[in-house]
VOMI-45082 format. One line per 10 residues: their letters; for each residue x, y, z of N, C-alpha, C. Coordinates in steps of 0.001 Angstrom, whole numbers, m for minus. Atoms other than C-alpha are relative to their C-alpha. Example, Ala and Ser with C-alpha at 12.3 -4.5 7.8 and 13.67 -1.06 7.14 Angstrom:
BEGIN
as = 890:m1190:0:12300:m4500:7800:900:1200:0 ~ m820:m1190:m60:13670:m1060:7140:m770:1090:730
END
This chain:
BEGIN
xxxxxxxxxx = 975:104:22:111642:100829:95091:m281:1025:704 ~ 1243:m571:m956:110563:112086:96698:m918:567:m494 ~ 1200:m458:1204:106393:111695:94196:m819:904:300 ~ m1049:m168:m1260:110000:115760:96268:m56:1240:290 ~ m258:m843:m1168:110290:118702:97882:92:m201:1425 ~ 323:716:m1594:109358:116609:100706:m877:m1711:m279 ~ 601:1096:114:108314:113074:99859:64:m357:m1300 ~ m469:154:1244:109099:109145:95412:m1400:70:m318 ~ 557:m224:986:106665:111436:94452:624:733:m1237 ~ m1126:m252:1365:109515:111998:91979:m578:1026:m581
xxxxxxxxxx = m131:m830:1062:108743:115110:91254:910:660:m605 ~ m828:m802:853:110140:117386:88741:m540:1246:m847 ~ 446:m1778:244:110516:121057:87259:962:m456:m1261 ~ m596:m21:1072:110902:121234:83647:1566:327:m521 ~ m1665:m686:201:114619:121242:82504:1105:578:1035 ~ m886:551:m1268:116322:120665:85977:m341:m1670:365 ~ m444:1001:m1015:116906:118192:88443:m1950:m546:186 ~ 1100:546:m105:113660:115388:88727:407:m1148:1786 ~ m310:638:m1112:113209:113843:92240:m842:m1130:429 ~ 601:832:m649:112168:110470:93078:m1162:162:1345
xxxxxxxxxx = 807:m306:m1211:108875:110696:95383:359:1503:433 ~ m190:m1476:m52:108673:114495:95457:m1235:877:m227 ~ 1101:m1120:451:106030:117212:95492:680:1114:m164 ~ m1085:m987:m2:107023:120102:93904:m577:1704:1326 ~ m559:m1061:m1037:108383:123209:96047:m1929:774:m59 ~ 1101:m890:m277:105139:125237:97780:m1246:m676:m334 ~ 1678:887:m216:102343:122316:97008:m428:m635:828 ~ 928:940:m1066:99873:121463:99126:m564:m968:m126 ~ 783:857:266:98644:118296:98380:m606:m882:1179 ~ 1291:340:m1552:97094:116948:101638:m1347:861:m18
xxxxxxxxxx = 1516:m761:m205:94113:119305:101596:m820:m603:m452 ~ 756:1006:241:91023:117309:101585:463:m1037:370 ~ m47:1515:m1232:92565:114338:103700:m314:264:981 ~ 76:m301:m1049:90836:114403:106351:860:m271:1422 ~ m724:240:m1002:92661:114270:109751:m269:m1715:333 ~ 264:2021:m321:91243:110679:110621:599:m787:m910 ~ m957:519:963:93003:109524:107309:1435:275:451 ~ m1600:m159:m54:96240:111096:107703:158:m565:1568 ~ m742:1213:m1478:96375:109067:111822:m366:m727:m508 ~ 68:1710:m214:95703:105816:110096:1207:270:m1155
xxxxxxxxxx = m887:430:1094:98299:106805:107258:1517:m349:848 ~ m1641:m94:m1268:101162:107505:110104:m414:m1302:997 ~ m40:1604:m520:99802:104200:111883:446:m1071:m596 ~ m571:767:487:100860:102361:109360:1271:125:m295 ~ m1665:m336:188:104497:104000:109282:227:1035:m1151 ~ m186:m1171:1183:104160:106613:106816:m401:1729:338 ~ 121:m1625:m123:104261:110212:106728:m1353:312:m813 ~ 849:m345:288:101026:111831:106346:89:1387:m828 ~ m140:m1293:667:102380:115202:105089:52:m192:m1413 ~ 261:m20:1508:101569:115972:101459:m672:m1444:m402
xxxxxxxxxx = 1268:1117:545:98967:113040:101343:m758:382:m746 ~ 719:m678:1072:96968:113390:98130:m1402:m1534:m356 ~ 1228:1089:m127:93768:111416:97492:m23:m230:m1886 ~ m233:234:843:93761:109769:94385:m1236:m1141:m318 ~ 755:864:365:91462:107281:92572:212:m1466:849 ~ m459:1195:m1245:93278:104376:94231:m332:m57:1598 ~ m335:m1:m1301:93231:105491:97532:555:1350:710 ~ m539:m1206:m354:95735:107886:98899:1728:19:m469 ~ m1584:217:524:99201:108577:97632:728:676:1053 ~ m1005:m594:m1024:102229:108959:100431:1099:92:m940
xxxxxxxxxx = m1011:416:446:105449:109345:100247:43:558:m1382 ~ 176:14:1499:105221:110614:96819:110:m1385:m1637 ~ 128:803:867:105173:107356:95074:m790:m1896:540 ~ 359:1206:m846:103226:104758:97703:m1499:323:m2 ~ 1875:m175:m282:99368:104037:97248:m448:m1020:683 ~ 686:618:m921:97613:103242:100008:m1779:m406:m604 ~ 1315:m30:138:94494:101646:99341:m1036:m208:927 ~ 1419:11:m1057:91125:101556:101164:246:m1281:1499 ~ 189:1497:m640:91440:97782:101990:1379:189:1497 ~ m974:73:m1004:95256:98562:103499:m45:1141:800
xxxxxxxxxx = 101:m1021:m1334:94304:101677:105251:m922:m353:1247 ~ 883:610:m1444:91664:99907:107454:472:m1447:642 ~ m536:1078:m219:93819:96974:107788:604:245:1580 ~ m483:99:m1293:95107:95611:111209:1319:m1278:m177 ~ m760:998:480:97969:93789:109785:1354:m68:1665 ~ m1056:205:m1315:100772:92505:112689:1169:1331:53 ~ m504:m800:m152:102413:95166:114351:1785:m92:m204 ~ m1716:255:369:106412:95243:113083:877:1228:194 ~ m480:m923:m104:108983:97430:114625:1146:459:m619 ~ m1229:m1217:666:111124:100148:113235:1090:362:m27
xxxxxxxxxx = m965:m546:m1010:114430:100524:113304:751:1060:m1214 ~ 283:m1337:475:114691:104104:112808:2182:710:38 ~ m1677:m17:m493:118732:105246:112742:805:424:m1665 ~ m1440:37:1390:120480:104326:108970:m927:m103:m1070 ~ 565:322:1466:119720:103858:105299:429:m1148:17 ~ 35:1117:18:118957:100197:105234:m639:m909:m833 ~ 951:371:1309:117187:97904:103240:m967:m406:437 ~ 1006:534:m1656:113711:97048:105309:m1262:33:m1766 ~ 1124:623:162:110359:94981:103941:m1046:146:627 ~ 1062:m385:m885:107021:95284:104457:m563:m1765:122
xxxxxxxxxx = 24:1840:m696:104994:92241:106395:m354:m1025:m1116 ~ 329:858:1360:103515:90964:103016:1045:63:m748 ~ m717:m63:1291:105767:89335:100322:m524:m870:m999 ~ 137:1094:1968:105413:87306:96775:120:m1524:843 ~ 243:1350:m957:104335:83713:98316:m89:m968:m1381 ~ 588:1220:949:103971:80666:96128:1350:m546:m1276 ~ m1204:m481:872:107876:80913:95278:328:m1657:m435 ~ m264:m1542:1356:109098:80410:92856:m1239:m254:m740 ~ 1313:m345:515:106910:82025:91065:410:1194:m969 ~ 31:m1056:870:106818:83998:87504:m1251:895:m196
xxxxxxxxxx = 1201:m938:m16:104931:87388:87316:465:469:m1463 ~ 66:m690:1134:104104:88852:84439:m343:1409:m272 ~ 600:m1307:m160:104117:92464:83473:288:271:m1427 ~ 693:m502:1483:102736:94299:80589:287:1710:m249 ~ 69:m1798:612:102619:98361:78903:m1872:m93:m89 ~ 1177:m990:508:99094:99775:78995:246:438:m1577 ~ m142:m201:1405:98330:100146:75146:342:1754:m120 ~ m64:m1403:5:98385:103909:76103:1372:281:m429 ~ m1596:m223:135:102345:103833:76563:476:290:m715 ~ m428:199:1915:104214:104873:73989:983:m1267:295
xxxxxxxxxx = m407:1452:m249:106137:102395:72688:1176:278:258 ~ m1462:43:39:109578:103341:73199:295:m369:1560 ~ m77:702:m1116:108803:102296:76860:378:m1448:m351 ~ m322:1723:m500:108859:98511:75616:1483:80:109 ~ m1559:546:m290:112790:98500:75798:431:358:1289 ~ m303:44:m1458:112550:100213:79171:m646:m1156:1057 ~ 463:797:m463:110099:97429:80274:976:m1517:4 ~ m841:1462:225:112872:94741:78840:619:569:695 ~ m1451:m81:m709:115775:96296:80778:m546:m412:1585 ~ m92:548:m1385:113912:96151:83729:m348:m1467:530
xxxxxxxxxx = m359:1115:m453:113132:92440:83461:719:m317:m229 ~ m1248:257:m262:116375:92015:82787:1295:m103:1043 ~ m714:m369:m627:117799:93551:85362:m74:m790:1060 ~ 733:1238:m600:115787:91012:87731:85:m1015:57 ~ m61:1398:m162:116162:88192:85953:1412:m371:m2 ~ m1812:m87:94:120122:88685:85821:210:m850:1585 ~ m496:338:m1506:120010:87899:89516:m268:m1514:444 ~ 529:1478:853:118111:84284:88574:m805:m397:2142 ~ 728:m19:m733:115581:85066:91822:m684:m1172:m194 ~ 754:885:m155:113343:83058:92971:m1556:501:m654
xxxxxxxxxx = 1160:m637:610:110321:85780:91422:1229:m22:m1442 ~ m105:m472:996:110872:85808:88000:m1019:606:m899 ~ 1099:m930:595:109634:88657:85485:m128:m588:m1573 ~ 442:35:1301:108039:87979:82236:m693:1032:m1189 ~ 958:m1308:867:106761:90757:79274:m1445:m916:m739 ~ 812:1000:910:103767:89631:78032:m347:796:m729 ~ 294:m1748:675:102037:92220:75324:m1389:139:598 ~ 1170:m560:m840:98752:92491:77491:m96:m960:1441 ~ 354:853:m1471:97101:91565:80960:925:m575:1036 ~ m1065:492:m884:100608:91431:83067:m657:205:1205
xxxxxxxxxx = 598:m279:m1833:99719:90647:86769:563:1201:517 ~ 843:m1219:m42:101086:93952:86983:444:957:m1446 ~ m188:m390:1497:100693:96059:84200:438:1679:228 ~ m621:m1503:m243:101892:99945:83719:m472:670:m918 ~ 1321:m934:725:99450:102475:82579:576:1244:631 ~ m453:m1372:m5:99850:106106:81772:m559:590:1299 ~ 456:m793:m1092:99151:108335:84715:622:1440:m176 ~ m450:m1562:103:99123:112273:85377:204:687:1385 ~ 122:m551:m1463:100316:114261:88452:1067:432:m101 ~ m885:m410:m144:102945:115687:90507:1415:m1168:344
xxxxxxxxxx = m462:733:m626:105048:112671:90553:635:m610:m1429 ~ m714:658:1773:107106:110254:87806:m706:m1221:230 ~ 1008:1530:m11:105133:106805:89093:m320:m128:1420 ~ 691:640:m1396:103216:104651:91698:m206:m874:38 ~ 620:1346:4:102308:101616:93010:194:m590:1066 ~ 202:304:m1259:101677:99748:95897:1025:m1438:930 ~ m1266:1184:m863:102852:96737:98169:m917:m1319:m218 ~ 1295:1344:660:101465:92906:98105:m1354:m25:605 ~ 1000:33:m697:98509:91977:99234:211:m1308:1065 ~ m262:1087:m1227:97825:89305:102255:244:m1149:m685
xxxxxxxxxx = m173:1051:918:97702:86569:99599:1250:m434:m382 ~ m1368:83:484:101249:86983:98658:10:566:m1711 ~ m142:m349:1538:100228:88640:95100:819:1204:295 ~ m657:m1163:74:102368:91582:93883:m1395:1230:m117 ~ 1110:m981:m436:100362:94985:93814:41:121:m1808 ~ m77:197:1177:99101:94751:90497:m19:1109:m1290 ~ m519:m1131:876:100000:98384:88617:1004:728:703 ~ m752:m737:51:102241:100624:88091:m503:1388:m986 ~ 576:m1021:1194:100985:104083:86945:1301:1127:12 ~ m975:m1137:285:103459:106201:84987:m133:990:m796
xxxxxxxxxx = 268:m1615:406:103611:109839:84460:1302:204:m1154 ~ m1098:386:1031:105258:109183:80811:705:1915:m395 ~ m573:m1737:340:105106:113632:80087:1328:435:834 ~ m918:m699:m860:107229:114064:83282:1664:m1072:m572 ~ m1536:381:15:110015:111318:82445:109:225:m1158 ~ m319:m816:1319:109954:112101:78804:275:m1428:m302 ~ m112:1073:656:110652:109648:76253:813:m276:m798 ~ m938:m243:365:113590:108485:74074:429:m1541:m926 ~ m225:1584:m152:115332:106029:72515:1781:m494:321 ~ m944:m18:271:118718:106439:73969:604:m644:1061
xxxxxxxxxx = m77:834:m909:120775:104644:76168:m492:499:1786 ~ 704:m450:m1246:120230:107140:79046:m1023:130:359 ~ 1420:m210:m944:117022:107233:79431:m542:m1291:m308 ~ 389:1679:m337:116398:103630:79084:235:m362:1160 ~ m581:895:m1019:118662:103013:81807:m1141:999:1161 ~ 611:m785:m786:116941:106121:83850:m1645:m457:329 ~ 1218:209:273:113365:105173:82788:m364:m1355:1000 ~ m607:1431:m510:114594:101507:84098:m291:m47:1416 ~ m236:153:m2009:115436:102309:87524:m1576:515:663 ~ 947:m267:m311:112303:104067:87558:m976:m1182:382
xxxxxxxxxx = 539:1183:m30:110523:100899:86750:141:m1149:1033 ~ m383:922:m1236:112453:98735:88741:m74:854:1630 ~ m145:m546:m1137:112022:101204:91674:m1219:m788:635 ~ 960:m97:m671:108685:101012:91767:m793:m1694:m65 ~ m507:1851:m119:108873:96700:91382:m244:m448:1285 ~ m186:m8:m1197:110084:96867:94053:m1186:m52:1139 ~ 800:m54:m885:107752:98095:96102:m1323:m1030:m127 ~ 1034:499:268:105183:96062:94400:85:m1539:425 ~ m915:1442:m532:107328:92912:95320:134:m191:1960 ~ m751:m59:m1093:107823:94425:99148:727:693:643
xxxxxxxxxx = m863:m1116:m819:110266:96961:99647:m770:1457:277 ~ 165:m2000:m381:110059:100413:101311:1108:410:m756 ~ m499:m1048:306:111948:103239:100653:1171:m234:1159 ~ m1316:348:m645:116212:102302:101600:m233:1329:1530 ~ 115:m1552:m1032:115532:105940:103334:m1218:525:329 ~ 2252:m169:m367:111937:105678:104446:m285:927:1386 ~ m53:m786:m1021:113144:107092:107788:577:965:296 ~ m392:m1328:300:114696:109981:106694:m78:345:m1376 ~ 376:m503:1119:113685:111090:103248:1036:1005:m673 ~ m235:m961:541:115458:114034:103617:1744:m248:m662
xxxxxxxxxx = m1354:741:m157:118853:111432:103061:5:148:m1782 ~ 259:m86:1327:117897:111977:99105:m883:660:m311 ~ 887:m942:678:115179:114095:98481:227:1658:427 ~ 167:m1158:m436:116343:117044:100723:m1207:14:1050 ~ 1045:311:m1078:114147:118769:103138:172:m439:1622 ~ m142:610:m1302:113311:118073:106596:450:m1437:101 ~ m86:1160:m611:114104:114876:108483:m1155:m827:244 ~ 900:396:m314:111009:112544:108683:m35:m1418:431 ~ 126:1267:m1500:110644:110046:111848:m1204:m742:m586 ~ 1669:411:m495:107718:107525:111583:68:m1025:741
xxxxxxxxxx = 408:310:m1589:108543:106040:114582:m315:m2003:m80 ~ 20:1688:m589:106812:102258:114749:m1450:145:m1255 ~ 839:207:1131:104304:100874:112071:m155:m1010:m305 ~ 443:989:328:101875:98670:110956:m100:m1192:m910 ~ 58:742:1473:102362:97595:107166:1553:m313:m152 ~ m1220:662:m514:106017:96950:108556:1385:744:m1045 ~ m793:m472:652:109320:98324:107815:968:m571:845 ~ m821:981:m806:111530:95298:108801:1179:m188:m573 ~ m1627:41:m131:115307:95346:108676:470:m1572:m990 ~ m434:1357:457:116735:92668:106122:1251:m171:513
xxxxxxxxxx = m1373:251:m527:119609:91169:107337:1087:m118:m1059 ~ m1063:m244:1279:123041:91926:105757:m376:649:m798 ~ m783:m1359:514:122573:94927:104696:282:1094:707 ~ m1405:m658:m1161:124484:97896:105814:m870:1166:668 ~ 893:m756:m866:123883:99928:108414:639:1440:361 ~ 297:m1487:578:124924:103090:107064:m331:531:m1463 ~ 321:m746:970:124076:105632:104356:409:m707:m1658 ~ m136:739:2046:123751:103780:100628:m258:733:m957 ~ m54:m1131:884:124054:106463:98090:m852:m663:m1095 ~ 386:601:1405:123264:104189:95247:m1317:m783:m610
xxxxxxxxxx = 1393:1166:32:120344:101744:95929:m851:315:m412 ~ 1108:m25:632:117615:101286:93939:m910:551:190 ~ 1739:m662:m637:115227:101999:96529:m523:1385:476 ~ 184:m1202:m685:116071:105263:97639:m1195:1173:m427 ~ 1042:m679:713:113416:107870:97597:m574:1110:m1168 ~ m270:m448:1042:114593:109873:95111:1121:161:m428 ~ m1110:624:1169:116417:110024:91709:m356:1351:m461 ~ m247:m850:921:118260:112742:89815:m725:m420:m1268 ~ 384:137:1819:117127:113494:86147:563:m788:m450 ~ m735:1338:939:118540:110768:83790:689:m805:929
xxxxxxxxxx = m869:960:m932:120442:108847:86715:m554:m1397:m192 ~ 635:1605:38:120490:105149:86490:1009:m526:1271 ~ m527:616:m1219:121001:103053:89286:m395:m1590:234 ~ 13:1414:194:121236:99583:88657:297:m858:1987 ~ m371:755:m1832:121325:96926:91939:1378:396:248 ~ m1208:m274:m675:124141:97780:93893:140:m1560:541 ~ m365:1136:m788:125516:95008:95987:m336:m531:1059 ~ 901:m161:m848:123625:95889:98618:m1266:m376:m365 ~ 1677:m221:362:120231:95848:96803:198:m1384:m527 ~ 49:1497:396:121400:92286:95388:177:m727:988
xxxxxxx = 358:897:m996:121803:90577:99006:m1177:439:255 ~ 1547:m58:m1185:118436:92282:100429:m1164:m848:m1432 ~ 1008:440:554:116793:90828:96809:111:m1432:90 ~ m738:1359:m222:118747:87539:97337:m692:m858:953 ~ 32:142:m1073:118113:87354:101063:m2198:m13:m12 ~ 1496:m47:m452:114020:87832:100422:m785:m1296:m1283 ~ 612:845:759:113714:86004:96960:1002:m1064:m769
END
């Protein structure tokens, strides 16, 4: 669950390497956040660098939208523990368990997404959670609509209610489209990355970025919208996990073993 040069704004440069949460090399996209935005974005535990203002809100991280409501929020303060690639939650999760969500394609999509939309409730319901996913063909609580930028997708975290964050916008030009097994599975992880987050998770490497995307090292120290340590999982470097902040071109990265106790251990 880097949009990279420095942050899963998954970007990517035509006909190389595509990076989970990534801006590409030499863009400025912070300009026009004002400074008073970018200290409430790093109050809440996130890196303010390459903050981009977006219809939603503000996009970090290259694949995390902050919205209005959660940037003025005073949600319970949850500390950091800043060190390894781990698997860490934010303070809101999916309440009212069990509980089936439903998610949908924006009619925009093409369609060769619906088989990436089945793998990834598949991949979910394989684990026989306590959230289970459903396709419906419209109005999924959250649904996944085309989007354009420097990034491959987005989407947010729950709300106080315990709902999931209810889109997913994907940048279908940048991942390209197919109908083959690799880029189902690639397209997949994409999907399920950004699930994830919509379910709860951060970024496995939220406190160093540069552990997969390259780049500097980025600290954020202590934070509000919480980046809390699940227990049993490991407390070094996870190459493989779902959540990390960025993903090679076509790579698929199905749950690891790791990413199946921290989904176990929450749902």
């Amino acid at each position: 669950m880097k949009h990279m040069t420095k942050t899963i704004c998954l970007l990517f440069f035509i006909g190389m390497v595509v990076l989970f949460s990534c801006k590409k090399e030499g863009q400025t996209v912070s300009q026009g956040v004002p400074q008073s935005v970018k200290d409430q974005i790093t109050a809440l535990g996130f890196t303010s660098a390459n903050a981009q203002k977006i219809d939603e809100g503000y996009l970090v991280e290259g694949d995390i939208i902050i919205t209005p409501e959660l940037l003025n929020s005073s949600p319970a303060s949850q500390f950091l523990r800043v060190g390894d690639e781990e698997q860490y939650r934010t303070t809101n999760l999916i309440k009212s368990l069990p509980r089936t969500i439903t998610v949908s394609l924006d009619r925009r999509i093409p369609s060769a997404y619906g088989a990436v939309l089945d793998e990834m409730v598949n991949r979910y319901n394989a684990l026989n959670l306590q959230v289970h996913f459903q396709r419906v063909s419209s109005g999924g609580q959250i649904t996944f609509k085309v989007a354009h930028g420097s990034y491959l997708a987005s989407s947010g975290f729950p709300d106080a209610q315990g709902n999931p964050y209810p889109s997913v916008n994907v940048n279908t030009n940048a991942i390209g489209t197919g109908t083959s097994s690799t880029f189902i599975n690639y397209a997949a992880t994409i999907f399920a990355h950004e699930v994830g987050h919509c379910i709860g998770f951060r970024h496995t490497d939220y406190m160093n970025r540069a552990y997969s995307c390259g780049g500097s090292p980025v600290n954020e120290g202590s934070s509000n919208i919480g980046a809390i340590l699940i227990p049993g999982t490991p407390s070094g470097p996870d190459p493989n996990s779902w959540m990390l902040s960025c993903i090679g071109g076509g790579q698929n990265r199905p749950f690891n073993s790791n990413d199946r106790t921290a989904l176990n251990y929450l749902y």
